[in-house]
Biopython code that builds the backbone (N, CA, C, O; Angstrom):
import numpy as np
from Bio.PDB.StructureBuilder import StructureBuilder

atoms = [
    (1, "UNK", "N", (0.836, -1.165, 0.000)),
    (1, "UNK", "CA", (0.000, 0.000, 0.000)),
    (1, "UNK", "C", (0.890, 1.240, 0.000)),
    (1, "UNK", "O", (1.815, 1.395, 0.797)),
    (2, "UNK", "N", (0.499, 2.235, -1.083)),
    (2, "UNK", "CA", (1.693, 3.536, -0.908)),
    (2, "UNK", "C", (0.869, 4.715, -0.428)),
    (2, "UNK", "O", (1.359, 5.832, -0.594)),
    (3, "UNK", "N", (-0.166, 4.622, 0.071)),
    (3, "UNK", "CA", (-1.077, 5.805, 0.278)),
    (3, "UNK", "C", (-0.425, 6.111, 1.653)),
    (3, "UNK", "O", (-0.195, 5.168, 2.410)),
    (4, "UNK", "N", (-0.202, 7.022, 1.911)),
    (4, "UNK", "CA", (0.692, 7.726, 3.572)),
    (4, "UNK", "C", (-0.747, 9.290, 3.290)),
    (4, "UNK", "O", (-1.008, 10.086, 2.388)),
    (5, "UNK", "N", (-1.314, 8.960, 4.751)),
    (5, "UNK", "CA", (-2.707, 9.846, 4.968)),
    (5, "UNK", "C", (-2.110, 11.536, 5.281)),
    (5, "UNK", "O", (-0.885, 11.656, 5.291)),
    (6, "UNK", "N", (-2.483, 12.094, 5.390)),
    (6, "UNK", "CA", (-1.672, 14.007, 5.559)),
    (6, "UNK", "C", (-2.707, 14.251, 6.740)),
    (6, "UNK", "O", (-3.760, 13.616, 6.673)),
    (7, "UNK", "N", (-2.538, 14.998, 7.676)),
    (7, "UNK", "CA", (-3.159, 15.896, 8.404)),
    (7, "UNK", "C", (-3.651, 15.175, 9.806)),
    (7, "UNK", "O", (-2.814, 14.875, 10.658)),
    (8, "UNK", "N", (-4.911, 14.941, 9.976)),
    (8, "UNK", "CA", (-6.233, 14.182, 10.896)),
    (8, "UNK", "C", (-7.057, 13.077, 9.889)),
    (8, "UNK", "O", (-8.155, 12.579, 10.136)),
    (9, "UNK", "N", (-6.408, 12.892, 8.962)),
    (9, "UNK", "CA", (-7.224, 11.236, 7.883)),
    (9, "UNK", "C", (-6.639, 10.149, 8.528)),
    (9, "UNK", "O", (-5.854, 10.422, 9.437)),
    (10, "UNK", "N", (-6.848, 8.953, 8.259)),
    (10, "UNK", "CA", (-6.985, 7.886, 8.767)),
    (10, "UNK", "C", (-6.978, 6.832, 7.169)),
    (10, "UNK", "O", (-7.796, 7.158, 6.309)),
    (11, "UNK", "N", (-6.003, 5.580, 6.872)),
    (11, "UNK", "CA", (-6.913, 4.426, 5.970)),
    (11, "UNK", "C", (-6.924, 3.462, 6.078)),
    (11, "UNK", "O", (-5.875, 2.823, 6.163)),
    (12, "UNK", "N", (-8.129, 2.897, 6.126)),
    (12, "UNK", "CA", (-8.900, 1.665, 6.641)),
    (12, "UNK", "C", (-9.208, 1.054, 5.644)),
    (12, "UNK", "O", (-9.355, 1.557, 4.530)),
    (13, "UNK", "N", (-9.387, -0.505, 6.031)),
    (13, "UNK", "CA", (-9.664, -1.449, 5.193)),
    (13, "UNK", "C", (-10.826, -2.336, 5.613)),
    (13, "UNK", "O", (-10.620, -3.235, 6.428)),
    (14, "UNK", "N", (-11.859, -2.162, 5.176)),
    (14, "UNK", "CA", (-13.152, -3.263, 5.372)),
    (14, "UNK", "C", (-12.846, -4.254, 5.596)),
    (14, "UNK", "O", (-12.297, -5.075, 4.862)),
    (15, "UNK", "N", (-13.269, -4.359, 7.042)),
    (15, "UNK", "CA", (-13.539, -6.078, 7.816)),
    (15, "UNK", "C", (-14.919, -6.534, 7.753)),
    (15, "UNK", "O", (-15.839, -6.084, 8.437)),
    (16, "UNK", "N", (-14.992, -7.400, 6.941)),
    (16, "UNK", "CA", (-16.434, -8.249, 7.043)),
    (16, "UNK", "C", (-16.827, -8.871, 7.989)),
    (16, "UNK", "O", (-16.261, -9.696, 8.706)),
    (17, "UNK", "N", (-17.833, -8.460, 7.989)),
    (17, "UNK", "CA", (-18.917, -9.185, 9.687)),
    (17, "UNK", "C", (-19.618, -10.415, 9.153)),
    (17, "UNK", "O", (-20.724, -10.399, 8.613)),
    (18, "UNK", "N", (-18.954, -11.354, 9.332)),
    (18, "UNK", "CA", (-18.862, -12.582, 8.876)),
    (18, "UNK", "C", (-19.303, -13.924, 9.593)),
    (18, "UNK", "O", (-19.213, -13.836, 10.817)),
    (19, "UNK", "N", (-19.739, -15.093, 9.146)),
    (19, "UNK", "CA", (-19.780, -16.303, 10.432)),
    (19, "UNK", "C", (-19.799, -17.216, 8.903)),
    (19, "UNK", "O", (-20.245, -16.918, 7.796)),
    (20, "UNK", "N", (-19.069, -18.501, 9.437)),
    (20, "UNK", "CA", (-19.423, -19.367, 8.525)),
    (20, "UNK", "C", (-19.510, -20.417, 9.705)),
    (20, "UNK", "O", (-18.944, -20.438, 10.798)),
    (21, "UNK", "N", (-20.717, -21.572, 8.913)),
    (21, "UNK", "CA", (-20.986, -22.332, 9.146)),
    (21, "UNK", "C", (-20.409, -23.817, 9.109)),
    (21, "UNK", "O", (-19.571, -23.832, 8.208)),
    (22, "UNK", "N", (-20.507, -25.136, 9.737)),
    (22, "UNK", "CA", (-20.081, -26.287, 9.631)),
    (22, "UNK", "C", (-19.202, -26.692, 8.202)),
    (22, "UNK", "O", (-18.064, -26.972, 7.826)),
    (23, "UNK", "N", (-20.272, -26.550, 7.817)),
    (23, "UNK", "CA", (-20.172, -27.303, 5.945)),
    (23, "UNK", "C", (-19.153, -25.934, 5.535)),
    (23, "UNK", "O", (-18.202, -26.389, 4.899)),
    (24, "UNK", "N", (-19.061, -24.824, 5.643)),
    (24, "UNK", "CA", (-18.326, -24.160, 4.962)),
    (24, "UNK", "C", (-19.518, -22.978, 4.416)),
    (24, "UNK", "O", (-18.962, -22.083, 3.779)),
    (25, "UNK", "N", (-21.205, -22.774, 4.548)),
    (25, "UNK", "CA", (-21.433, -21.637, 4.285)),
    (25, "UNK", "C", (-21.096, -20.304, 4.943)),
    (25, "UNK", "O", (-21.353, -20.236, 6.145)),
    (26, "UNK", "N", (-20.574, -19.255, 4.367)),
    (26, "UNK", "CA", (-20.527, -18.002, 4.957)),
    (26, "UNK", "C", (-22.149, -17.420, 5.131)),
    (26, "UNK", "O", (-23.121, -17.350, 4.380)),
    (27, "UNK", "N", (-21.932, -17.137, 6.213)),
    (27, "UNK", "CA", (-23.496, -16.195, 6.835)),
    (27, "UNK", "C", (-23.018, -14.737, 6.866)),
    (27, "UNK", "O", (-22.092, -14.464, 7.630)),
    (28, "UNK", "N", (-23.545, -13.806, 6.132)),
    (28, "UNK", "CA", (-23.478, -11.990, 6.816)),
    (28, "UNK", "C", (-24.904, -11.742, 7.449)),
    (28, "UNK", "O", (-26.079, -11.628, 7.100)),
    (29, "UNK", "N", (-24.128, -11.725, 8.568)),
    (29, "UNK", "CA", (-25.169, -11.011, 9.507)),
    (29, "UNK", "C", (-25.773, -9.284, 9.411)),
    (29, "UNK", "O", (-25.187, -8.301, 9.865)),
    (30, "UNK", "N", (-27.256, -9.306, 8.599)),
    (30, "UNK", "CA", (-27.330, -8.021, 8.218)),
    (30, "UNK", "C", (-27.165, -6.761, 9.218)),
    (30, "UNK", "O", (-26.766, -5.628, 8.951)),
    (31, "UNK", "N", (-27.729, -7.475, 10.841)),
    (31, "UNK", "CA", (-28.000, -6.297, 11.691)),
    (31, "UNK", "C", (-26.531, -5.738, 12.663)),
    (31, "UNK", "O", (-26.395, -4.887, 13.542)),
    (32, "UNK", "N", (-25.409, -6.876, 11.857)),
    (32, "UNK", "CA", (-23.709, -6.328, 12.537)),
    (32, "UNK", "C", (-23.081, -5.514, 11.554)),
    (32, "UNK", "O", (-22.881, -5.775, 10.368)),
    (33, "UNK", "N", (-22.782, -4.431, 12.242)),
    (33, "UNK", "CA", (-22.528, -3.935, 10.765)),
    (33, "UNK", "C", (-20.887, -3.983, 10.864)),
    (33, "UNK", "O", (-20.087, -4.447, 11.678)),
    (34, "UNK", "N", (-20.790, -3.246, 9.584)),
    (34, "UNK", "CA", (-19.188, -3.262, 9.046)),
    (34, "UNK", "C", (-17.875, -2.492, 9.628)),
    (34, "UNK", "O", (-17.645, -1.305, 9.392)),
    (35, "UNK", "N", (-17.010, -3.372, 10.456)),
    (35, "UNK", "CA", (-15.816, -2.779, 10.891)),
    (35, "UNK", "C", (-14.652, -2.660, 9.675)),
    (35, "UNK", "O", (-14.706, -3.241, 8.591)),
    (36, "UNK", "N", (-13.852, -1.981, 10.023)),
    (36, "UNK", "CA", (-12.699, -1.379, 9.534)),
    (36, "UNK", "C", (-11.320, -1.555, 10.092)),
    (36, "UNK", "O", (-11.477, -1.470, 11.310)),
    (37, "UNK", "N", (-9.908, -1.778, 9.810)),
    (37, "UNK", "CA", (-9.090, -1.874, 10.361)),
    (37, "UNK", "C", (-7.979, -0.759, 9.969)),
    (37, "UNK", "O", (-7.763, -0.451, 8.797)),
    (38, "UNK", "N", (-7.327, -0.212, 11.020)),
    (38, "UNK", "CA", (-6.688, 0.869, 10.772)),
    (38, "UNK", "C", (-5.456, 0.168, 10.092)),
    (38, "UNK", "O", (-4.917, -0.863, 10.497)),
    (39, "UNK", "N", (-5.108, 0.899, 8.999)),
    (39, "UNK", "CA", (-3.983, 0.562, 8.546)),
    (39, "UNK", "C", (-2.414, 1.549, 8.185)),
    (39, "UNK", "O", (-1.226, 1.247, 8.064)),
    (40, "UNK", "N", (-3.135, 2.713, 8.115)),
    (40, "UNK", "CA", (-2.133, 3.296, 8.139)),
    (40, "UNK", "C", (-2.833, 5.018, 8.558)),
    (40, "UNK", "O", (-3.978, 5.394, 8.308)),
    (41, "UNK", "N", (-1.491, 5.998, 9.395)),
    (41, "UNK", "CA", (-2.417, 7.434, 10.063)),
    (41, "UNK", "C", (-1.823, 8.124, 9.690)),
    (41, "UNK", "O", (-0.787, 7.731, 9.154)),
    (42, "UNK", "N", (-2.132, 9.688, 9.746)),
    (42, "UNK", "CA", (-1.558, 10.694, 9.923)),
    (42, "UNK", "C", (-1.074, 11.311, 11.003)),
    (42, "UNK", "O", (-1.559, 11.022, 12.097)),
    (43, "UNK", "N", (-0.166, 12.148, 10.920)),
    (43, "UNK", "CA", (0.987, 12.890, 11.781)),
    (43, "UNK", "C", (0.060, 13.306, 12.836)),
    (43, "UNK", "O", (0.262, 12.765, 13.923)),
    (44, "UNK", "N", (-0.839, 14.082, 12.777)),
    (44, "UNK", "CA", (-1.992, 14.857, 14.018)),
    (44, "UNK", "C", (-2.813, 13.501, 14.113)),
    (44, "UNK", "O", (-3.691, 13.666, 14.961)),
    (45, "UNK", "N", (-2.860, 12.390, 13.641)),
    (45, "UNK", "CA", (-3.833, 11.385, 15.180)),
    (45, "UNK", "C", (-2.790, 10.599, 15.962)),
    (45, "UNK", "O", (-1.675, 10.077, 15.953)),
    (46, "UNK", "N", (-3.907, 10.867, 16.648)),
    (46, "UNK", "CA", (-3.127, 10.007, 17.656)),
    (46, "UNK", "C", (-4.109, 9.435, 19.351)),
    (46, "UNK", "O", (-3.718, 9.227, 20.499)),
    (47, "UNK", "N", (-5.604, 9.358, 18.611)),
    (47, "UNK", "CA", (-6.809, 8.819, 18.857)),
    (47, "UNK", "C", (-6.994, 6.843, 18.597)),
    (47, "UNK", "O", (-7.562, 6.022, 19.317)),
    (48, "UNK", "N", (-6.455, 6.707, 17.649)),
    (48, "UNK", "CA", (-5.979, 5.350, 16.588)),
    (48, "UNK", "C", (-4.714, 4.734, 16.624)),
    (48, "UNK", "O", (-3.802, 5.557, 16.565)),
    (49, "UNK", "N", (-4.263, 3.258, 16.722)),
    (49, "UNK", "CA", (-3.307, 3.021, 16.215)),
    (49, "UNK", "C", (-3.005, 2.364, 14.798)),
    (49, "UNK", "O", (-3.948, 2.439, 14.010)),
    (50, "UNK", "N", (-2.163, 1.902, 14.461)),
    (50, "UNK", "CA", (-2.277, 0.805, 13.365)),
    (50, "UNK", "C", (-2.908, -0.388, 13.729)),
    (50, "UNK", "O", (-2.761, -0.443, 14.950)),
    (51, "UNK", "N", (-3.516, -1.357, 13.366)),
    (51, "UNK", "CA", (-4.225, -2.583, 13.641)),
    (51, "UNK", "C", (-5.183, -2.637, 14.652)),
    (51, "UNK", "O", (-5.427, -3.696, 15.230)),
    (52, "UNK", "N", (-6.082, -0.972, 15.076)),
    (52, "UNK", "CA", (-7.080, -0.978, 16.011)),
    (52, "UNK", "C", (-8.196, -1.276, 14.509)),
    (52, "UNK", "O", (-7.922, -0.882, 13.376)),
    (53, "UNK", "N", (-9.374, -2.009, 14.872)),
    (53, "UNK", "CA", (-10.719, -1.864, 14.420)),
    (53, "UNK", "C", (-11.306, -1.369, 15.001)),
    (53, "UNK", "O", (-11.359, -1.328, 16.230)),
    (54, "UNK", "N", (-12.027, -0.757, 14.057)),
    (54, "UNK", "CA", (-13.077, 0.205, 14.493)),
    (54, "UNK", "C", (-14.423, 0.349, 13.650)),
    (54, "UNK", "O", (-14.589, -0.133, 12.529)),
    (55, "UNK", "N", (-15.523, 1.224, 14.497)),
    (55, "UNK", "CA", (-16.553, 1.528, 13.541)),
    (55, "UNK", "C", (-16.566, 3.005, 13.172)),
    (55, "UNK", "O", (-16.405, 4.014, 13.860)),
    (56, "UNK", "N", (-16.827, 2.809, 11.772)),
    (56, "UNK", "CA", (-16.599, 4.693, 11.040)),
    (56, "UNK", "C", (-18.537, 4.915, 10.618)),
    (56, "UNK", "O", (-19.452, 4.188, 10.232)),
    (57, "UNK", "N", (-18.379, 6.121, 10.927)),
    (57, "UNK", "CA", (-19.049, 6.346, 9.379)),
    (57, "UNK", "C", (-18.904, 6.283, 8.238)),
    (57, "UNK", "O", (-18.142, 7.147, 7.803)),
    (58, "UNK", "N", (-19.437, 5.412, 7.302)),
    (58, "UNK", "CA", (-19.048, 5.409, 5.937)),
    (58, "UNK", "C", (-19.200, 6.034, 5.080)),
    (58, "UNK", "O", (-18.293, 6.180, 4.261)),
    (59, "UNK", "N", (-20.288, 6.581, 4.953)),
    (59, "UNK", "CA", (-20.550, 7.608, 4.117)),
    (59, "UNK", "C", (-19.728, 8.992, 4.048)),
    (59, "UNK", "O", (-20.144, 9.803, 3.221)),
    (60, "UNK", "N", (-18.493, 9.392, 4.900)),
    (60, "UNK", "CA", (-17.775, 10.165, 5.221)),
    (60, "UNK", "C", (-16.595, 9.609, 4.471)),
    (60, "UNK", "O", (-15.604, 10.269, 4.157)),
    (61, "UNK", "N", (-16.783, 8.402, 4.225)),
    (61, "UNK", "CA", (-14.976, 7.588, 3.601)),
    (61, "UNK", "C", (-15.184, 8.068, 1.977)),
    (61, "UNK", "O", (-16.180, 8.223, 1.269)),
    (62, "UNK", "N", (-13.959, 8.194, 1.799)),
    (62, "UNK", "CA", (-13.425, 8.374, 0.483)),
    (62, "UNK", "C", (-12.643, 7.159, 0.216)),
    (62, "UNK", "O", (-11.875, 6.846, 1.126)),
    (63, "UNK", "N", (-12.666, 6.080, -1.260)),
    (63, "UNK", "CA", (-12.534, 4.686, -1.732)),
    (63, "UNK", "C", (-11.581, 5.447, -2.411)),
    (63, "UNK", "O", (-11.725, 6.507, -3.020)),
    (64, "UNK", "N", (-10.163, 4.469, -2.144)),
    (64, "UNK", "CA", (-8.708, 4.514, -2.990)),
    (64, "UNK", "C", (-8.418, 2.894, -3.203)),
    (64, "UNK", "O", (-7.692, 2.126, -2.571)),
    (65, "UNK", "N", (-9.099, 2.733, -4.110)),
    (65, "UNK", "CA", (-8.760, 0.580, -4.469)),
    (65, "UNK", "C", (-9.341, 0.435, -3.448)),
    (65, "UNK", "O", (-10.360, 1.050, -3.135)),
    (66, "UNK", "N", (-8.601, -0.651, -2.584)),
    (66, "UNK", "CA", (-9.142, -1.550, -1.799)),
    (66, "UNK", "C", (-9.658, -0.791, -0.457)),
    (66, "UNK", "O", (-10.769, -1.031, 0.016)),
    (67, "UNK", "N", (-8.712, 0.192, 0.144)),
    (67, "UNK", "CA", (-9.120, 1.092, 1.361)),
    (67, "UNK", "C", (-10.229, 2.382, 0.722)),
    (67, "UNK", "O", (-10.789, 2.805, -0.289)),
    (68, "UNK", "N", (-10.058, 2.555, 1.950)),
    (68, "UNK", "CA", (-10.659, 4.037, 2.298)),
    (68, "UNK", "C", (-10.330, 5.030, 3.102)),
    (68, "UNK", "O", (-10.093, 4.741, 4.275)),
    (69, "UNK", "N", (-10.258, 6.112, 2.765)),
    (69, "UNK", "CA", (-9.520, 7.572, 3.549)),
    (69, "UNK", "C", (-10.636, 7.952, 4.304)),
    (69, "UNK", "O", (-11.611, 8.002, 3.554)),
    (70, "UNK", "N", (-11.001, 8.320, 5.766)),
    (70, "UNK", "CA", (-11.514, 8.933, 6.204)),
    (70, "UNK", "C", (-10.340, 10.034, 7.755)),
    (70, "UNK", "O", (-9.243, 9.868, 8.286)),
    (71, "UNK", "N", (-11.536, 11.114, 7.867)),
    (71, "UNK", "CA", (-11.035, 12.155, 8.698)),
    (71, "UNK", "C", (-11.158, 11.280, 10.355)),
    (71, "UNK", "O", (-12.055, 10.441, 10.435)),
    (72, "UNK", "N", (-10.152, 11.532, 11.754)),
    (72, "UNK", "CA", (-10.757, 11.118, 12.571)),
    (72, "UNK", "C", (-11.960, 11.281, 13.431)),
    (72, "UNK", "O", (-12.438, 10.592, 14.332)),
    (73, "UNK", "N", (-12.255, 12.250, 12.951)),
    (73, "UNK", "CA", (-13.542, 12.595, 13.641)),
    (73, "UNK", "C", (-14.705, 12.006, 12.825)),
    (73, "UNK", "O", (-15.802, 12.558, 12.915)),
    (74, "UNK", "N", (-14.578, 11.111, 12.168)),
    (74, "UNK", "CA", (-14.921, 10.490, 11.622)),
    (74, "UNK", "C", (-15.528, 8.838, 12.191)),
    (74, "UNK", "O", (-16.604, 8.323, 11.886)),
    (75, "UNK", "N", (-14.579, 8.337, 12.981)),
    (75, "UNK", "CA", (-14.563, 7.132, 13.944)),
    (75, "UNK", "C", (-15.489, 7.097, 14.897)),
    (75, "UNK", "O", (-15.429, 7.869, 15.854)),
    (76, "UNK", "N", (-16.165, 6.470, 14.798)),
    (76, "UNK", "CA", (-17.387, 6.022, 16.400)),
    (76, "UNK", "C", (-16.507, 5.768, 17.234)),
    (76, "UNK", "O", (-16.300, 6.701, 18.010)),
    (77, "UNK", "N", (-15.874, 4.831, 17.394)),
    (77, "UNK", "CA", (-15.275, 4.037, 18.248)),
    (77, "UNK", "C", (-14.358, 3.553, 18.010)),
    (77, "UNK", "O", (-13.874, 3.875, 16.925)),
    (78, "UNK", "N", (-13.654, 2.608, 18.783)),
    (78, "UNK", "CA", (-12.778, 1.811, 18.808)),
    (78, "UNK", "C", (-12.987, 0.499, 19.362)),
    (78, "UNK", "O", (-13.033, 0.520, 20.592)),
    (79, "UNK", "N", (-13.164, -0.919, 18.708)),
    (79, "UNK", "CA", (-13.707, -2.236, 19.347)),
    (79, "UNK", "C", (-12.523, -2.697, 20.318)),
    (79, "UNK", "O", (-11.347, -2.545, 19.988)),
    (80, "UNK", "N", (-12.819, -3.143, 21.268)),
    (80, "UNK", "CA", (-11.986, -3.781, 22.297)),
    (80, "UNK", "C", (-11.771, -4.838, 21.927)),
    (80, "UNK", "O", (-12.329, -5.242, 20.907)),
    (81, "UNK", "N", (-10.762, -5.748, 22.736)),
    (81, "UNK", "CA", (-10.318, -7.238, 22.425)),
    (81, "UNK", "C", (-11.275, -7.898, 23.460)),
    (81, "UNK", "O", (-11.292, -9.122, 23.593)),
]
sb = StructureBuilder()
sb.init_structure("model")
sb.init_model(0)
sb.init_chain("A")
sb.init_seg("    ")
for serial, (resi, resn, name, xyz) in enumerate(atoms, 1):
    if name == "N":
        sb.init_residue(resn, " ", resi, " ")
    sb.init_atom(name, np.array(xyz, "f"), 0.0, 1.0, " ", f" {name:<3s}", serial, name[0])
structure = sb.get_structure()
């Protein structure tokens, strides 16, 4: 990945809320919604690390290929272990 974020952005990569079953079907659970994993920050956060998940607003993300750029004020949260 060569994207390096500038300012208070953040880029994350969609984690699927996922379950698979015995046999091998995948289940998406409609009412979990979609986490994100931090992958790489900018110089002013420091709210985030690298490899925290989290929940964003999405509609705030901007799509570069596979990630997405969003601002930190942007982030709901941060999921615990």
């Amino acid at each position: 990945m060569n994207i390096k974020p500038l300012g208070n952005r953040i880029v994350i990569e969609r984690v699927e809320g996922s379950k698979q079953t015995e046999s091998g079907i995948i289940l998406k659970s409609s009412n979990e919604p979609d986490k994100a994993k931090v992958v790489s920050i900018g110089p002013k956060v420091d709210e985030v690390e690298v490899g925290d998940v989290v929940l964003v607003n999405w509609n705030a993300a901007v799509k570069s290929g596979d990630y997405y750029v969003i601002t930190i004020d942007h982030v709901v949260f941060i999921y615990g272990e």
